[in-house]
N, C-alpha and C positions, 0 to 999 in steps of 0.2 A: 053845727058842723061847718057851714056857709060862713057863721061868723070867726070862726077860727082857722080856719081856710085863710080869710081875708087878713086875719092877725100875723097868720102867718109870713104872706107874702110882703105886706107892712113892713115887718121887722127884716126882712130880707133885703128891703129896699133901704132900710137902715145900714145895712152894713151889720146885718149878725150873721154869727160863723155859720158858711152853707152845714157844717155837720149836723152844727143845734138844730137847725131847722128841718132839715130831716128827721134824727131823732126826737124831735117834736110831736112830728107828723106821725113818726112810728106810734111813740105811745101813744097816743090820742086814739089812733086806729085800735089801737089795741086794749085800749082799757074802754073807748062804747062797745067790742066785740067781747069785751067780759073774759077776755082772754089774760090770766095773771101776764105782771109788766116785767117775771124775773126770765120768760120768754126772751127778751129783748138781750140779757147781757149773755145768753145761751147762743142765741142768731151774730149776736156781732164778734164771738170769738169764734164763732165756725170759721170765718178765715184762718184762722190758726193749724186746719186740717190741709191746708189747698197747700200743697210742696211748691208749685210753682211759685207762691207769693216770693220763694227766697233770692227769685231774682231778682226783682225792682228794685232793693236797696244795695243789692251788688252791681248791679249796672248802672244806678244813679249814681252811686261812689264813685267808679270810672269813671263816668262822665262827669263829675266833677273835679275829679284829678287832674283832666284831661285839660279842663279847662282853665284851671290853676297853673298850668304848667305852660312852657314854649312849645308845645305840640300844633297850638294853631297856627305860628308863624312857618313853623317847620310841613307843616303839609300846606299852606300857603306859597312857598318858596318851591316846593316837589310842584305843587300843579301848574305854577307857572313857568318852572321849566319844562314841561310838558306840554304846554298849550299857550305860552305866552308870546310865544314867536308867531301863534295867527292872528291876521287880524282882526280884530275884536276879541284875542283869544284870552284877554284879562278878567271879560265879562265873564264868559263862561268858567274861570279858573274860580271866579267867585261863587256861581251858583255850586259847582262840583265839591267845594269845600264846605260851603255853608249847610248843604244837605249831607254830608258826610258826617260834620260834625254835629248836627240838628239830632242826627239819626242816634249818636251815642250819648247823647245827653238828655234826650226827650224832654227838651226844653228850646223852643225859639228862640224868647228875650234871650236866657242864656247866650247862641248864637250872633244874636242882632249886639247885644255890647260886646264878646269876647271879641270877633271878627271884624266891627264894626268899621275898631280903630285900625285898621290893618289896611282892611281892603277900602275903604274911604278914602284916605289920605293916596294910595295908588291907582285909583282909577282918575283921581282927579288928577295928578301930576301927567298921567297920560291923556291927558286931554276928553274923557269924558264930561257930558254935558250935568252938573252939577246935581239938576230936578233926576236927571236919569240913573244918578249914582245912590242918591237917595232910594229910589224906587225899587231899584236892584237892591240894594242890600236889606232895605223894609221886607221883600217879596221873598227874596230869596230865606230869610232866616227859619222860614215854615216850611222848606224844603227836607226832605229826610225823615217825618215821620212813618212813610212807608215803609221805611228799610229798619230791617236787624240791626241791630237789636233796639228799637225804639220801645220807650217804655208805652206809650200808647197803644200797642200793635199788642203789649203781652198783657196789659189791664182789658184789653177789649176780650182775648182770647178765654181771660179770667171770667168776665162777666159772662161771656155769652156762652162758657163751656164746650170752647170751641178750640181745635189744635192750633197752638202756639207755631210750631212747626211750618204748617200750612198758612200759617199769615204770614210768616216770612216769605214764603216761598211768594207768594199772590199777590204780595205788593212790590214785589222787583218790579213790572212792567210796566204797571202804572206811573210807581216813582218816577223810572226812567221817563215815562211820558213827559211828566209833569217839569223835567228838567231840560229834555228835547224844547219842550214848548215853548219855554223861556231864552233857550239858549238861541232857538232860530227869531227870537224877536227881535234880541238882544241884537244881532247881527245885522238883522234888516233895519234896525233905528240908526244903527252908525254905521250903514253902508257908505256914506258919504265921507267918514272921518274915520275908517281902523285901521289908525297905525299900529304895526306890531310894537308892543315897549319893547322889546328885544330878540336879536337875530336869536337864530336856535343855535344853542352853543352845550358841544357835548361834555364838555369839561363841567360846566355849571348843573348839566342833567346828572352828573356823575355824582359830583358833589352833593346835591340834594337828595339823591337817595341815600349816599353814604349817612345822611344829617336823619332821614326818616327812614333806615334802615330797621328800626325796634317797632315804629307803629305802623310800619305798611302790612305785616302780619296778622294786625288787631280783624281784622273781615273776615281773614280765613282762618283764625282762629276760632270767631264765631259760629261762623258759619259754616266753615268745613266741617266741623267739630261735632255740630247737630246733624246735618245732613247725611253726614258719614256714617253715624249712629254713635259714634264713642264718646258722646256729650248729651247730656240730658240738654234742655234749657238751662235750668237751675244750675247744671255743674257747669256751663259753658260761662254764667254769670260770676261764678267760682273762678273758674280758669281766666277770666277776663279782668278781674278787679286785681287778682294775686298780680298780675301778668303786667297790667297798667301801672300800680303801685310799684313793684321792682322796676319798672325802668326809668318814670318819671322821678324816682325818691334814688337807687342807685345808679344807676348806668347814666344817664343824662342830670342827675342832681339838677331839676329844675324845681324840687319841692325841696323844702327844707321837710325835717322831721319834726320838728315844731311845728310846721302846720296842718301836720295831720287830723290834732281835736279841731281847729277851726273847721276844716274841711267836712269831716266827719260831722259836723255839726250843722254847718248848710245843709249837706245832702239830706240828713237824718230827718231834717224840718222838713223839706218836699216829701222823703217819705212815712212821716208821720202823719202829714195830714191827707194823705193819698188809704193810706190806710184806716185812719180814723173814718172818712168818709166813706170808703165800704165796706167796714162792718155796720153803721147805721144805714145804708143803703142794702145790705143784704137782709137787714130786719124790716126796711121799710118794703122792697119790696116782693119779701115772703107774705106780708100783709095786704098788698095790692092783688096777688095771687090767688089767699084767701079771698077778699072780697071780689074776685072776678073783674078785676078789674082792667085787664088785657083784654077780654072778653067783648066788654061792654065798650070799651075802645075799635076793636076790628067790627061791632055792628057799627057803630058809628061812621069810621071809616068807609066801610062796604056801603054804605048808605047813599055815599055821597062819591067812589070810585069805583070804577068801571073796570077797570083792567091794568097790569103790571105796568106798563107804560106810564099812565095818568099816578100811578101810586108814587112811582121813582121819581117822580117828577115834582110831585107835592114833597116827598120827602129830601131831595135837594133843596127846595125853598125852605122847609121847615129846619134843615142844618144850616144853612148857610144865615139865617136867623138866630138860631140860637151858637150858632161858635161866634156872633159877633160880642153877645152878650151872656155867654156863660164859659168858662174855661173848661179845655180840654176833659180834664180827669172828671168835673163834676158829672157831666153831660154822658160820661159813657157810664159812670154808674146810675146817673138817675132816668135815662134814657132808654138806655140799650135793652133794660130788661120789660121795656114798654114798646117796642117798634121789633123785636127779633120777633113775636108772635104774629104781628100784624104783616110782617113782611114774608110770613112762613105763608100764609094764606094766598098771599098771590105770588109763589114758588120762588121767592127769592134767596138766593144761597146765604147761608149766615158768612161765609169766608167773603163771598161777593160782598154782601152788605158791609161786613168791618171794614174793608177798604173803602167802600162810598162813603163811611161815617166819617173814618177819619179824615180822608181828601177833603172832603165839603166841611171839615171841623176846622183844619190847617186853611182854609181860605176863608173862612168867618174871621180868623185872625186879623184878617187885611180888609173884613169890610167895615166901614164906615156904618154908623159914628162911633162906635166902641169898641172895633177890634184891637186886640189887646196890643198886638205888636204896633199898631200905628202909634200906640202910646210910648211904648218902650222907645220906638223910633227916634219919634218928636223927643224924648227926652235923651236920650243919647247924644242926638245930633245938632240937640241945642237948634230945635226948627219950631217953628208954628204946626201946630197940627194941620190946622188947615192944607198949610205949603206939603205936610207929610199927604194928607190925602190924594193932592192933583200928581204927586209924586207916583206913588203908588195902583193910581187906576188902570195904566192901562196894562200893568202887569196881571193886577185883578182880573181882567176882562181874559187874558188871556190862559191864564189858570182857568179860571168858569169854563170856559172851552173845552182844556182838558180833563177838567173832571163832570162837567158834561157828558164826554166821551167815556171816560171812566165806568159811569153809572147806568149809562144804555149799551155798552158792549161787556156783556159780563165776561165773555171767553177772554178780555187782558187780564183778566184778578186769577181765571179760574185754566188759561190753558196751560199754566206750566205743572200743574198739580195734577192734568190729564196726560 
């Protein structure tokens, strides 16, 4: 078992696809347990039962509509006629867009290239300092997975059998935190130098809503839509692709119809292997179940912690490790159903927890040496990684703060839901 453990992780280290290797692990578990292996193609189409599954691949379509299309210039141009007249009010016009748009695409790198080219080439005509525009836009691209509709918020909710609903609602405030944080850095670093790029001009304010008149709806569309009660998730994910498609394909024609199969063809890949990977995870870990294996994990645990404090605190260490070195989606299906038990034991709220998961998963992003986005960075921007790192830390340090905060004040996840 030791040696195939080890084979395991070997080939991992290779470069073989995380599913196989799951799937690997499942049957192996399952055929020393003498348990037959036609278990396994039973376990990984029970997703097929979960109704919610039907929104990831209609809200990843959006969000890649979205981003196919002049939509990120057009709320680019809305937010900085709304905040570009403060100064420093360019910085923050960036964070406000990049977790806006992070949020409907459940995708960073996505972010860090569509916006990249945008808000880059205008921070720097404005006189930001070169290392600090890098940093800001590395930093910022992880912004928005807190918010609605993030595919990460409704895969956690999926795994951990926990209301979709209520993670919406529970990561408002942190989000905001996490955006606060950066914004008041943002500010104090070019105390010295923010000039506004431009006086506030209401003609231009006018203009830009006229221009982002179709997606400034997209939020409360969502969101009202569920909260209201006349939208499941799933139909809101309905009403949101229908809604995004008609405007970017007729009303604003920034999509041709021609590229619709390409499109559909992107997205389809993110959610085919999002989905391949938890159906072998929901086989692997009904097998970890059988063997007790949550179990024999919280005596471990209990062994060596003391109380709620020392636990959230190990497990901030333990995420902000593994989002350096494992991506988002794998880590909440191979994870989540190994830490929701452990963390039930010292009363931690599973709505609380999905938001510590994800915060601390979106700043593994940015930690060194392998977060991911410092690679997208570095390659976007045509930098040294290295030069991405010294870019990037002190934004990291200030996020860890916020999510910090985050993980030891449970009432910001949990008081709007009281």
């Amino acid at each position: 078992m030791i040696l195939f453990g080890l084979l395991l992780a070997l080939l991992a280290l290779l470069g073989a696809p995380l599913f196989a290797i799951i799937a690997a692990s499942a049957m192996w578990g399952f055929y020393s347990s003498e348990i037959p292996l036609s278990v396994m193609g039973i376990e990984i189409f029970s997703i097929a039962e979960m109704p919610i599954l039907l929104a990831i691949p209609l809200f990843t379509f959006a969000g890649y509509v979205l981003s196919e299309s002049r939509a990120p210039a057009r709320l680019v141009r809305l937010t900085d006629a709304v905040l570009g007249w403060l100064p420093g009010g360019l910085a923050i016009v960036s964070i406000a867009a990049c977790a806006f748009f992070t949020a409907f695409t459940g995708a960073s790198g996505v972010t860090i290239i569509a916006l990249g080219a945008l808000l880059y080439p205008a921070l720097k005509q404005s006189g930001y300092a070169d290392r600090f525009n890098l940093g800001l836009i590395t930093a910022a691209g992880s912004l928005g997975l807190l918010f609605a509709p993030s595919l990460p918020l409704i895969l956690y909710g999926v795994v951990a059998s926990v209301s979709i609903d209520s993670l919406f609602i529970a990561g408002i405030l942190p989000g905001l935190l996490m955006m606060a944080a950066m914004s008041a850095w943002c500010l104090w670093v070019n105390r010295a130098n923010r000039q506004p790029v431009a006086n506030f001009s209401l003609a231009e304010l006018l203009s830009a809503l006229r221009e982002s008149v179709w997606e400034l709806p997209l939020p409360f569309v969502v969101l009202g839509g569920i909260y209201s009660g006349y939208f499941a998730v799933s139909e809101a994910a309905v009403v949101t692709a229908i809604y995004v498609l008609s405007v970017e394909l007729i009303i604003h024609r920034d999509i041709r119809l021609a590229q619709i199969p390409e499109i559909v063809r992107q997205s389809m890949l993110l959610v085919g292997g999002i989905l391949l990977i938890l159906g072998v995870s929901l086989a692997s870990t009904n097998y970890m179940i059988d063997a007790q294996v949550p179990e024999m994990l919280i005596g471990v645990v209990q062994e060596y912690v003391t109380g709620t404090t020392s636990f959230l605190l190990l497990l901030f260490c333990f995420l902000l490790v593994l989002g350096a070195i494992l991506d988002i989606f794998s880590a909440l299906v191979l994870v989540v159903p190994l830490i929701l038990p452990v963390a039930a034991q010292y009363g931690v709220d599973p709505i609380h927890l999905g938001i510590v998961f994800l915060a601390t998963m979106q700043l593994g992003y940015l930690t060194p040496p392998v977060g991911l986005n410092l690679f997208i960075a570095s390659y976007r921007f045509e930098r040294s990684i290295v030069e991405i790192y010294l870019a990037t830390f002190p934004f990291l340090l200030i996020l860890a703060a916020a999510v910090l905060l985050i993980t030891f004040w449970p009432d910001l996840s949990l008081m709007l839901l009281r």
